[in-house]
C-alpha positions in Angstrom: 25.1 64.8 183.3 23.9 63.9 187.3 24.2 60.4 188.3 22.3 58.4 190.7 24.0 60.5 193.7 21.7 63.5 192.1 19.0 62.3 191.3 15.8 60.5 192.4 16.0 56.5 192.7 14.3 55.2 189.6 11.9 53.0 190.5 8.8 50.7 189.0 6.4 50.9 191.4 2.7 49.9 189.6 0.1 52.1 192.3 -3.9 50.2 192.6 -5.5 51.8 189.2 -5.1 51.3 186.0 -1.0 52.7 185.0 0.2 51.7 181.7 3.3 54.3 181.4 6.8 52.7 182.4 10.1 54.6 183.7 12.4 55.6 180.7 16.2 54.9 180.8 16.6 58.3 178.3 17.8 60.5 181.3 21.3 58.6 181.5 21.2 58.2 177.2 24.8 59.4 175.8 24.2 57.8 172.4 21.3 55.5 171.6 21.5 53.3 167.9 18.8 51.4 166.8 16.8 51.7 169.4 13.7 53.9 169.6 11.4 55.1 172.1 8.1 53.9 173.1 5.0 55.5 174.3 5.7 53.9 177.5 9.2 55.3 177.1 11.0 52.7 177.1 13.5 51.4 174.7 13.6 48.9 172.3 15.5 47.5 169.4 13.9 48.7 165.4 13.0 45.5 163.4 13.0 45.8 159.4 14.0 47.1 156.8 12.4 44.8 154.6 11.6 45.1 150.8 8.2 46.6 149.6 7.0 44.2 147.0 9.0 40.5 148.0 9.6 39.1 144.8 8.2 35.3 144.2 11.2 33.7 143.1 15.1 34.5 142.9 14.8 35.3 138.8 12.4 37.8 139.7 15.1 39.1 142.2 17.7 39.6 140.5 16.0 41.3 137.4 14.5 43.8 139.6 17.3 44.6 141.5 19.8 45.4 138.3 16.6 46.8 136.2 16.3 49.4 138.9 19.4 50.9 138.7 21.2 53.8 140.7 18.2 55.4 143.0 17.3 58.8 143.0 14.1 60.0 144.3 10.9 58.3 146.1 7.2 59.5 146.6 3.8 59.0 147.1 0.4 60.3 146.9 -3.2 59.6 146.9 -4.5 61.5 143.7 -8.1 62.1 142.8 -9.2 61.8 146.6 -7.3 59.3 147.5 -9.0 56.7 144.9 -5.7 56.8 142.6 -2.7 55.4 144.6 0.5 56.1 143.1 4.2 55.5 144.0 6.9 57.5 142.1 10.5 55.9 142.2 13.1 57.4 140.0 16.3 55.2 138.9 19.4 55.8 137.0 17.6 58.0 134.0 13.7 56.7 134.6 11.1 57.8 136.1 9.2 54.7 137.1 6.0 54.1 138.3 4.7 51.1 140.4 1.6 49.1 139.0 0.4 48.2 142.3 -1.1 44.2 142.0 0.4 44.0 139.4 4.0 43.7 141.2 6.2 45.4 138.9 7.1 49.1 137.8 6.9 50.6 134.3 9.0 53.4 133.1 7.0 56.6 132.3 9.8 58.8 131.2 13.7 58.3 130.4 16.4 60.5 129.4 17.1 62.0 132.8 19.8 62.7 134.3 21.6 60.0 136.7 24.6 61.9 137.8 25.2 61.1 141.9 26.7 64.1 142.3 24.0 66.2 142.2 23.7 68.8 144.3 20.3 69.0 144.8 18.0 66.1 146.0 14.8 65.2 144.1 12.2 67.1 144.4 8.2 66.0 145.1 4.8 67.5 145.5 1.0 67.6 144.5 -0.7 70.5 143.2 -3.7 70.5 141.3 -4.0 66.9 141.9 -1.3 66.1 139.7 2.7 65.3 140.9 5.2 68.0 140.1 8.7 66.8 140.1 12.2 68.4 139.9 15.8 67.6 140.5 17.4 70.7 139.3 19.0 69.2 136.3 16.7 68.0 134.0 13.3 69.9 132.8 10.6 69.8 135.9 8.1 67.5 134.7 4.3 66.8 136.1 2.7 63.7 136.4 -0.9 62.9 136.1 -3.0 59.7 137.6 -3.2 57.6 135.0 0.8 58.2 134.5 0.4 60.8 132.0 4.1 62.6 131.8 4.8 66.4 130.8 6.9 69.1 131.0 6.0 72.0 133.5 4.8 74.5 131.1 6.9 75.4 128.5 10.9 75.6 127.5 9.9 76.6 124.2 8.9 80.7 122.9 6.3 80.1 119.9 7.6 81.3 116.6 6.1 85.0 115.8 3.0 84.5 113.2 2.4 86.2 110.0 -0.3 88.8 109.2 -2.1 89.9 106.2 -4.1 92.7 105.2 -5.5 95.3 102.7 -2.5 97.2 100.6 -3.2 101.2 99.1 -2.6 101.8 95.7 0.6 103.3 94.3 0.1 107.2 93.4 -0.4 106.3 90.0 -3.3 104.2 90.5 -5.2 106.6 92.9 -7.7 107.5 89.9 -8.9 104.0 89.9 -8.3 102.6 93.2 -9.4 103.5 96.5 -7.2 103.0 99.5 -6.9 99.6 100.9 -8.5 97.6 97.7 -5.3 95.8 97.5 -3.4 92.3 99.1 -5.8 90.5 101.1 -8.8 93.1 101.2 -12.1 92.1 102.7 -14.5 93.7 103.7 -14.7 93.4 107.8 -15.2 94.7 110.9 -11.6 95.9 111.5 -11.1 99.6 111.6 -11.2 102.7 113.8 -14.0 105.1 112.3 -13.3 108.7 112.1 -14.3 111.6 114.3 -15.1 114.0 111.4 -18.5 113.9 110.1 -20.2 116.2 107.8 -23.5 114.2 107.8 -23.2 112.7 104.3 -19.5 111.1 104.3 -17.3 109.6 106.7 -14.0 107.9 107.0 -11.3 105.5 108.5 -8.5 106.3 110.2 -4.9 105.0 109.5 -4.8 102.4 111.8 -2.4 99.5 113.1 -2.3 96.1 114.2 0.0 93.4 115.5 -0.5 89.8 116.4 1.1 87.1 119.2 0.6 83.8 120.5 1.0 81.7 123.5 0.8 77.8 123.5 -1.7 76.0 126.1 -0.8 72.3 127.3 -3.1 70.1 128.9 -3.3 72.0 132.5 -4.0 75.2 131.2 -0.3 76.4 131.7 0.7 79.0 129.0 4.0 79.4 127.3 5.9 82.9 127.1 3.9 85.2 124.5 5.7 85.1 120.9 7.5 87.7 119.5 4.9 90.2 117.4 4.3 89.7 113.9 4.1 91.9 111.3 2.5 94.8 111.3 -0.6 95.0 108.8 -1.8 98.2 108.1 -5.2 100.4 107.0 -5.2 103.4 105.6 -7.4 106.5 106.0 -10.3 106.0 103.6 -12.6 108.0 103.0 -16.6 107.2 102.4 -18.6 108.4 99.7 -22.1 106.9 100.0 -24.0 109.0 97.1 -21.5 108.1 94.3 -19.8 111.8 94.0 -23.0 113.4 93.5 -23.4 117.2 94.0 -25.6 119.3 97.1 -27.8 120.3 94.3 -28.4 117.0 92.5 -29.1 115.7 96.1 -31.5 118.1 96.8 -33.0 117.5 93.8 -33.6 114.0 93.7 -34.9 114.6 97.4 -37.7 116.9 96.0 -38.7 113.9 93.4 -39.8 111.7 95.7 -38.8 108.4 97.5 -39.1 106.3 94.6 -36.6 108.5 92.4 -34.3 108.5 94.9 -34.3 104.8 95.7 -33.3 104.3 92.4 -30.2 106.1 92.7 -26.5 103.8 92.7 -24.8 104.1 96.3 -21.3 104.4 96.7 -18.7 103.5 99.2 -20.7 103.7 102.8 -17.8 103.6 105.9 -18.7 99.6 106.7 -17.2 99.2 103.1 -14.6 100.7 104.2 -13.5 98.6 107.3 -11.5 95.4 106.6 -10.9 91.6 108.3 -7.0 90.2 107.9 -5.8 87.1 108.0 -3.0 84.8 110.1 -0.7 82.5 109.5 0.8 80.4 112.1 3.4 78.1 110.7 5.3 77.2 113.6 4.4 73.3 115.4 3.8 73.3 119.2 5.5 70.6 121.5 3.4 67.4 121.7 1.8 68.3 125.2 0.6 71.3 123.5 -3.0 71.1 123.2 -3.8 74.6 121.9 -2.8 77.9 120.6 -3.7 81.3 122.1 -4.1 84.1 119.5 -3.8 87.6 120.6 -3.9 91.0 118.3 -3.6 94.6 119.2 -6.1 96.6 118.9 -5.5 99.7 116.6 -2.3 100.6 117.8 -2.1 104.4 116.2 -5.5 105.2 117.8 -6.6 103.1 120.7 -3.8 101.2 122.2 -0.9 99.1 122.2 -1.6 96.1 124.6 -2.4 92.7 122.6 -5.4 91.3 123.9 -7.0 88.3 123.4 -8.5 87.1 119.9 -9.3 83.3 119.8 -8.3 79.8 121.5 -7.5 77.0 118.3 -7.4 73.8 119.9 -4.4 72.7 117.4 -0.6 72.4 117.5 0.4 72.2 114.0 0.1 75.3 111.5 -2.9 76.8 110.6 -4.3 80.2 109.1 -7.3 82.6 110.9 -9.4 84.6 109.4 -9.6 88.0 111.6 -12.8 89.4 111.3 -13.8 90.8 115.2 -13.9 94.5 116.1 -11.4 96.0 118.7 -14.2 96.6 121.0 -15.0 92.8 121.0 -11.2 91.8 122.0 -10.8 90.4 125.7 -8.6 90.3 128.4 -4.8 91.5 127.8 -2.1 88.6 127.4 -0.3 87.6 130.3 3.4 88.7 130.1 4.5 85.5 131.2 8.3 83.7 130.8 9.9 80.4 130.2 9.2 78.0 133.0 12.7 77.8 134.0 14.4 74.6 135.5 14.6 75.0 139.5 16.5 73.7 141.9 13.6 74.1 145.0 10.4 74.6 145.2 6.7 74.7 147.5 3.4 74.9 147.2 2.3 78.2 148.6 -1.9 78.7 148.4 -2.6 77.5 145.0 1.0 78.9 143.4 3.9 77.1 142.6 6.9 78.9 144.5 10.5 78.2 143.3 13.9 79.0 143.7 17.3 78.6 143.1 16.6 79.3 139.5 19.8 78.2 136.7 21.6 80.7 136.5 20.0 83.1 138.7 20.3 81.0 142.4 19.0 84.1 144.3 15.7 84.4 142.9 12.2 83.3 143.9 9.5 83.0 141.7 5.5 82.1 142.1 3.2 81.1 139.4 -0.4 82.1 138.4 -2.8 81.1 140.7 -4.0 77.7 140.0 -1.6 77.0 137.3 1.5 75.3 138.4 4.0 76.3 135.0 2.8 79.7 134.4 5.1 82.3 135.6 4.7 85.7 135.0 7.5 88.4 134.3 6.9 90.6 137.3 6.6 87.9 140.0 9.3 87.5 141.5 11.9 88.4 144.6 15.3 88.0 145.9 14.8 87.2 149.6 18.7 87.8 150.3 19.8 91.7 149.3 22.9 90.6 148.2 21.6 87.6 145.9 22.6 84.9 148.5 22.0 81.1 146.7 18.2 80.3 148.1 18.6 77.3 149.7 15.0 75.9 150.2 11.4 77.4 150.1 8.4 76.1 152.3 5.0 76.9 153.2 4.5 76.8 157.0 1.5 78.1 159.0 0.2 79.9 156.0 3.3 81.9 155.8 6.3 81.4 153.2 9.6 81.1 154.1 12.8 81.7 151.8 16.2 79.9 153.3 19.8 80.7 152.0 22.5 79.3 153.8 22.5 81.5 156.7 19.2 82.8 156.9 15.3 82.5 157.3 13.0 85.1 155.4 9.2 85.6 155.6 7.5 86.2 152.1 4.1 86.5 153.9 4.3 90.2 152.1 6.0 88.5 148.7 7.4 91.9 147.4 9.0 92.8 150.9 11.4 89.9 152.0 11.4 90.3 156.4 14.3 88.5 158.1 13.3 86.1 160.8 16.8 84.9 161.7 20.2 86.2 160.1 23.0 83.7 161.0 20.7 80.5 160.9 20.1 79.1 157.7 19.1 76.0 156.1 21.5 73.8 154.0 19.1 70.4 152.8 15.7 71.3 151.1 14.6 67.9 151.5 14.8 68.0 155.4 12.5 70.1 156.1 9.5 68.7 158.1 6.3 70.0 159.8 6.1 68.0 163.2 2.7 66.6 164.2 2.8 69.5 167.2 3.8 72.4 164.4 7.0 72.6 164.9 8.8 73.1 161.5 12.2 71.3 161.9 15.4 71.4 159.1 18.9 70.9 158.7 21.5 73.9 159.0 25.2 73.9 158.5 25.7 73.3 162.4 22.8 71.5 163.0 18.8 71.0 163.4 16.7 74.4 164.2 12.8 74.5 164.6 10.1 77.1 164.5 6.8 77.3 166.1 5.1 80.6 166.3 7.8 82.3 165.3 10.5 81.6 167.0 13.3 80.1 166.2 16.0 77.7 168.2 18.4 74.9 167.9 17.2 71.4 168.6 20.1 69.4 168.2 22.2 70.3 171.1 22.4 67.4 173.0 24.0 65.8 169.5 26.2 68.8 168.4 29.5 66.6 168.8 27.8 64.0 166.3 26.9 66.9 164.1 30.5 68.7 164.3 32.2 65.6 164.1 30.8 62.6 162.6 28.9 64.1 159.6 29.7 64.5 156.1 29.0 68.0 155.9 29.9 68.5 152.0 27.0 65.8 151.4 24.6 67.6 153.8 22.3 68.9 151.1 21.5 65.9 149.7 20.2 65.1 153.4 16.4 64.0 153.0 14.1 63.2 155.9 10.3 61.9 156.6 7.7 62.3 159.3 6.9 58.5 160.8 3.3 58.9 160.4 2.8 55.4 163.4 5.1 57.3 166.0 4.9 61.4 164.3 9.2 61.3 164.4 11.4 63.3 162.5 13.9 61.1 161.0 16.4 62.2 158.2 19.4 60.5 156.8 22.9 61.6 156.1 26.1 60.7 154.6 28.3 59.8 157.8 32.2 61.7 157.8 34.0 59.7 155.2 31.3 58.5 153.0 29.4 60.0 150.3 25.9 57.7 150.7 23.4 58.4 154.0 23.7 55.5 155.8 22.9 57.5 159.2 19.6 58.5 160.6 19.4 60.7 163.1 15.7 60.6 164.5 14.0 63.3 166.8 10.3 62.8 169.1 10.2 66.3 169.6 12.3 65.7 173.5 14.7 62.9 172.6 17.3 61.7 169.7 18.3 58.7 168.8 20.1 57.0 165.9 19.6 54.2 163.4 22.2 53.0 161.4 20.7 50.0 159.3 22.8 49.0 156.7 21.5 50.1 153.6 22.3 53.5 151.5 19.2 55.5 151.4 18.8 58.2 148.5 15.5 59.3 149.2 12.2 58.9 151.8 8.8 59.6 151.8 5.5 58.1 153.8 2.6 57.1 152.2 -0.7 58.7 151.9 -3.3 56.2 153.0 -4.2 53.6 155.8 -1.1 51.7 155.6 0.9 54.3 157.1 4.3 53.2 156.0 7.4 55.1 155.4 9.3 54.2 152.7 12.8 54.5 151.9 14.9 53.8 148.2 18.1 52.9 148.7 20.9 49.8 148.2 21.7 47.0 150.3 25.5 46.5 149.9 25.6 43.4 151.6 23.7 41.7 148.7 25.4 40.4 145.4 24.1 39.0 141.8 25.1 37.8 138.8 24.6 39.4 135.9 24.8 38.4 132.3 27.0 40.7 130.2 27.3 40.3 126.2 29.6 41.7 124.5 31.2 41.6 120.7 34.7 40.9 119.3 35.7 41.3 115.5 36.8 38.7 114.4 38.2 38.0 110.6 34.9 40.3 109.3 32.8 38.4 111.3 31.0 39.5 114.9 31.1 37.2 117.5 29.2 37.7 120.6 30.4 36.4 123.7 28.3 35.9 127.1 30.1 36.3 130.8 28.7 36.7 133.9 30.1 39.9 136.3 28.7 40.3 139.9 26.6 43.0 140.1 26.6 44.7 144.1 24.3 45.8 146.0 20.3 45.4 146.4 18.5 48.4 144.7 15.1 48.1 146.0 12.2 49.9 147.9 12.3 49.1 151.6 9.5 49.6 154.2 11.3 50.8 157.4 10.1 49.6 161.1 8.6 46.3 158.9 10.4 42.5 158.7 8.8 39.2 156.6 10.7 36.0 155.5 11.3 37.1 152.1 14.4 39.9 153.3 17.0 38.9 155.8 18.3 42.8 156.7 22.3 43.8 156.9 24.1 42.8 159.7 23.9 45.7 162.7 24.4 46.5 165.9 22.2 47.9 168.9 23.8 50.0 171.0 22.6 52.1 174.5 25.8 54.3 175.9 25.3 56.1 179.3 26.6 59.6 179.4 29.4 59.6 182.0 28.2 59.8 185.6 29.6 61.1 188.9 28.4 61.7 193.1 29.0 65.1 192.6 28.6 67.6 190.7 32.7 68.2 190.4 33.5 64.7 190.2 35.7 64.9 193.2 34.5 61.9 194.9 35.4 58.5 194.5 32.7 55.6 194.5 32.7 51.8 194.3 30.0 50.4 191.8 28.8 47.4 193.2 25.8 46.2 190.9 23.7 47.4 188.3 19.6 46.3 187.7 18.6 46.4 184.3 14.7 46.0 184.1 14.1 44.5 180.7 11.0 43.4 178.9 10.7 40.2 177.5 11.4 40.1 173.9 14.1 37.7 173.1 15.7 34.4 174.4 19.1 34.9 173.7 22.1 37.0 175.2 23.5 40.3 175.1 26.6 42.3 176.2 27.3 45.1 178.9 30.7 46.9 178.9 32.2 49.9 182.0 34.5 52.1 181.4 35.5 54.4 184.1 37.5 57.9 184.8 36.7 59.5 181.1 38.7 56.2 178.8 36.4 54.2 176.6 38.6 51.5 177.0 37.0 48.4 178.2 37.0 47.6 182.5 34.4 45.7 182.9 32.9 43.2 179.9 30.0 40.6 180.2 28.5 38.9 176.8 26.3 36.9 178.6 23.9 38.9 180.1 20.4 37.5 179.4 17.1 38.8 177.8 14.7 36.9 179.0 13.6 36.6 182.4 13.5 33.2 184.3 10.6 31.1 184.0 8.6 31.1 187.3 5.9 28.5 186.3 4.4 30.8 184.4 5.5 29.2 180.9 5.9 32.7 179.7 9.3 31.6 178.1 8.3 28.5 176.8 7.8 28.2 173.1 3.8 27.5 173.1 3.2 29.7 169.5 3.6 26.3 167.7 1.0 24.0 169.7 -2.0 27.3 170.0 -5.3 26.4 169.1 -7.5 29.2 167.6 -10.3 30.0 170.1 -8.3 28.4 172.9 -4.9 29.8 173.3 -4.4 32.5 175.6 -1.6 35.6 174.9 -0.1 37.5 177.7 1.8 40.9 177.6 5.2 41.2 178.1 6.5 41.2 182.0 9.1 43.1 183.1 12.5 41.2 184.7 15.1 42.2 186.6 18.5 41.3 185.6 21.5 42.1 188.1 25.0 42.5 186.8 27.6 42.5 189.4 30.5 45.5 188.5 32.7 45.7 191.2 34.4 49.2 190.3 36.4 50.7 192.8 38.3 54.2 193.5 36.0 55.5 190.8 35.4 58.9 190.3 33.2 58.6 187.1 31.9 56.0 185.1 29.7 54.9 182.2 28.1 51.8 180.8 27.2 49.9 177.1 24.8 47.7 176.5 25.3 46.0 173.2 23.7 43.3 171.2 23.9 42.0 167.5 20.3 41.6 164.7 18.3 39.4 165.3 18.6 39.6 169.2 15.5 41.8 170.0 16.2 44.4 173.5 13.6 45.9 175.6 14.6 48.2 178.1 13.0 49.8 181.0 15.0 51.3 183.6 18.2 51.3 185.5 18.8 50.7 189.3 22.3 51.1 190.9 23.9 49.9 194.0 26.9 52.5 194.2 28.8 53.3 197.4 31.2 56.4 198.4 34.5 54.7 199.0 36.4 56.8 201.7 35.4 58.7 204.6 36.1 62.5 206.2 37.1 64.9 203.9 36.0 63.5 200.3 39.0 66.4 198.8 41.4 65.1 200.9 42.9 61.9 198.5 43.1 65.2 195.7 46.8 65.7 195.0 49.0 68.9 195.6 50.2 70.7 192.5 53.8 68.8 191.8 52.6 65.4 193.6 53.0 62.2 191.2 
């Protein structure tokens, strides 16, 4: 990295006009913690976390805090346009919701699983104006508004129904039965009328029929088709509509006239012949089961094979159908849908819900039917990856879906031909992958952060690839999950830091600049939320926190139970917290600001030797308190050079801008003032130095503001600058 030698002299120079943007210290940045960058470009210190919903006393503390549990998942939306705001947290094995004014959360489902070593995150999105959620565990659920929970279609296959119809008469009661008189014979509409006609008779063909049906829950999703039922049967038939009488007696009640003949008894005419049949359903749906699909064949010996739709029953319990309507008036053919299966990623793609990762069958990617979220047909699917590589994440970006395994990126814009956009990049952490507010889609990979805009694809994260390599947890990478600030549009995510399992670390990108914020509390999960408040929330633990907890527990005792009340400590805050926020109510972990310079020379070989006299620090006002500057020199981070008493504040030069005047203001007469820029000079005095670097350093609540650096450095020999380089064996 150049030093002052190479570069420009920074300075702050305000021209006549109006000029609002300050110099930014980032070109000298080597690490930057808990500081982020201001429009200005400066830097200053991050304030918050602090809780979400401050309780009102200590009680009400402690109970939400253990009532909470282990956290899991976070997220928000504006449902019904906005109108219906809801916030999804899920603890331990609920799925809570919060009540808004009402300052508390109810549980909406339980029985989940709670096991931290997942290896998927939780998963979040809206579709159809409802909340879809999955963790790769448990059954994907949806939520509605009004907290209405139910399983994403159906795990269940309905049970195959039972048919009845007409029966033929044994041989040996032909002479006094006709063909299908028998079982349940009525006469119907069912029944595929011959194509042999002699103008006085007709008949019915043999014919065959079977019957399915599909369940339909509350969103119109529909379960996989039952098996078939039992075949009922017709037989051929034949019609005799003059009552056996002969060509000549026809002809001669003809002759007698209209009323003779109207006298005479008909017999079988071919509608008497056709037949209605009747179904049994006995199987029960699942409760979010609100009806029943019935499906029947049409005549399977003469017409076709394909079920196709018979009636809708809005029931879930059993129930019997009379069958009474005419192949022709069948509908559409049933879907050949499956199982929703449980999924360990998923997207919302134009109206479909695309997921992947399937159990048992990682490599797969499915879609559902358009506009129906848990409907998943049997053809619809792909494997992005020809050898069946684990799919990793799935996304919808610039109306375009893309399939991730590990190490690589496919386009599903065609969905039955998977096209490679990058082989050797890859994405390992579903949940970290953002759209930027300039359309850049960023994620996480194995060795580091890529992003794609029109296209193409690069890394981002090479100015922090030692951090990546070195200092993160890469077995916990995928459980990595990151938000968009929607104040500032920055990408932040967190991760588990090398030695510990919990993301502590969050490593933030502005689309030129990274930084990182390391605020004390274990964060599972992040989202922002969806309306004017603009926040970005984060579920996690504050360590630093203990309560007492009351734990009962029973002893046997000479046949008698004895209870018996102790109080454990219970650690650690489990709690929503707003980042970027503070109030009274939340007194955040203790933490550290830091600011490291990368290491800088007068050349670009680092052969010359230099004497740092003094260093300018133009600072902001923010804070009346102290902070720390440390040197190091010649490539050792060991300490030269240590002040802890460098000031942030500027001195007061009659202005009273340090003076405490906030307590004596008067509404309608006190006056504000923006923050000044000072100058702070901070004597160093390193000699014989061939490269140096810098820390500034400073402890919550102290508050930093930093502009820009000046430096006051000297070359300290003359002639040849090589010449103090030793020979080969020198000492």
């Amino acid at each position: 990295m150049g030093g002052p030698a190479q570069t420009q002299p920074m300075e702050f120079v305000i021209p006549a006009g109006e000029q609002q943007v300050q110099y930014s210290p980032s070109v000298l940045a080597y690490k930057v913690q808990n500081f982020e960058y201001t429009p200005e470009g400066t830097l200053k210190t991050v304030v918050g976390p602090c809780v979400y919903e401050p309780p009102r006393t200590k009680a009400e503390e402690d109970a939400l805090s253990t009532r909470l549990g282990e956290p899991h998942g976070i997220f928000h939306a504006g449902l019904l346009g906005g109108v219906s705001d809801t916030l999804l947290i899920r603890t331990d094995t609920h799925l809570n919701m919060h009540q808004g004014w009402k300052r508390s959360y109810v549980s909406i489902k339980s029985g989940l699983s709670s096991d931290i070593r997942s290896t998927y995150p939780d998963q979040f999105l809206v579709l159809n104006n409802t909340i879809i959620w999955s963790n790769g565990v448990d059954y994907p659920l949806t939520i509605s508004h009004d907290g209405m929970v139910t399983p994403l279609g159906f795990a269940a296959i309905p049970g195959a129904p039972q048919a009845e119809g007409p029966e033929s008469p044994t041989p040996d009661q032909a002479d006094d039965l006709y063909p299908n008189s028998l079982g349940y014979s009525w006469e119907g509409n069912i029944g595929t009328i011959g194509d042999v006609l002699d103008g006085q008779t007709g008949a019915i063909r043999a014919g065959n029929w079977h019957y399915h049906i599909q369940y339909e829950d509350v969103h119109g999703n529909l379960s996989q088709p039952s098996a078939p039922s039992n075949s009922v049967s017709v037989d051929t038939a034949q019609a005799d509509p003059y009552d056996g009488d002969s060509e000549y007696e026809i002809a001669a009640l003809t002759d007698a006239g209209e009323d003779s003949f109207s006298n005479h008894t008909l017999g079988l005419e071919i509608d008497d012949l056709q037949r209605q049949f009747l179904v049994r359903v006995a199987s029960e749906g699942p409760d979010h089961c609100v009806a029943v699909r019935l499906y029947r064949t049409p005549d399977k010996n003469n017409i076709g094979t394909t079920p196709r739709f018979l009636a809708r029953i809005p029931n879930n319990r059993s129930f019997s159908y009379p069958d009474n309507r005419r192949d022709s008036d069948l509908g559409l053919d049933m879907p050949n849908t499956i199982r929703t299966p449980i999924f360990r990623v998923m997207c919302a793609h134009q109206g479909r819900l695309v997921i992947g990762n399937v159990v048992g069958d990682p490599g797969v990617v499915r879609r559902s039917v358009l506009g129906l979220p848990g409907t998943f047909t049997r053809m619809e699917f792909v494997y992005p990856d020809s050898g069946g590589a684990e799919v990793t994440a799935v996304t919808s970006h610039g109306g375009v879906l893309l399939a991730f395994t590990e190490n690589s990126v496919y386009s599903l814009e065609d969905f039955s031909v998977p096209l490679p956009l990058s082989q050797g990049i890859g994405c390992i952490a579903p949940r970290s992958i953002q759209a930027m507010p300039d359309g850049t889609l960023i994620w996480l990979s194995r060795d580091g952060f890529y992003g794609m805009r029109e296209g193409r694809i690069g890394l981002l994260s090479r100015n922090i690839q030692r951090t990546i390599k070195n200092f993160v947890n890469h077995s916990r990478m995928r459980m990595a999950v990151s938000a968009i600030d929607p104040m500032t549009g920055e990408y932040r995510c967190a991760l588990s830091p090398a030695g510990s399992p919990k993301n502590t670390l969050i490593l933030c990108f502005d689309g030129q600049n990274w930084r990182r914020m390391d605020l004390g509390i274990e964060i599972a999960d992040m989202c922002q939320t969806k309306d004017w408040r603009q926040y970005l929330l984060a579920v996690g633990v504050d360590p630093t926190v203990t309560y007492e907890q009351e734990v009962t527990s029973y002893q046997r005792i000479r046949d008698t139970t004895v209870a018996k009340t102790t109080t454990v400590n219970v650690l650690g805050r489990r709690d929503i917290f707003v980042l970027d926020r503070e109030n009274r109510t939340y007194t955040p972990p203790q933490r550290d600001y830091v600011y490291r310079s990368g290491w800088i020379r007068s050349d670009t070989v680092g052969l010359t030797p230099m004497q740092v006299r003094s260093m300018y620090i133009g600072i902001i006002d923010s804070w009346d308190d102290d902070f720390e500057i440390r040197f190091y020199r010649n490539g050792s981070w060991r300490d030269v050079v240590l002040m802890r008493d460098i000031r942030a504040v500027g001195v007061d030069d009659e202005t009273e801008v340090v003076n405490d005047i906030a307590g004596s203001a008067i509404i309608g007469q006190a006056k504000a003032h923006d923050p000044r820029l000072v100058w702070r000079q901070v004597p160093v005095g390193l000699e014989n130095t061939y490269t140096w670097a810098f820390e500034i350093r400073a402890k919550y609540p102290t508050r930093l503001h930093i502009a820009s650096f000046v430096f006051d450095v000297t070359v300290a020999t003359s002639g040849n600058i090589r010449g103090r380089v030793p020979h080969r064996s020198d000492v």
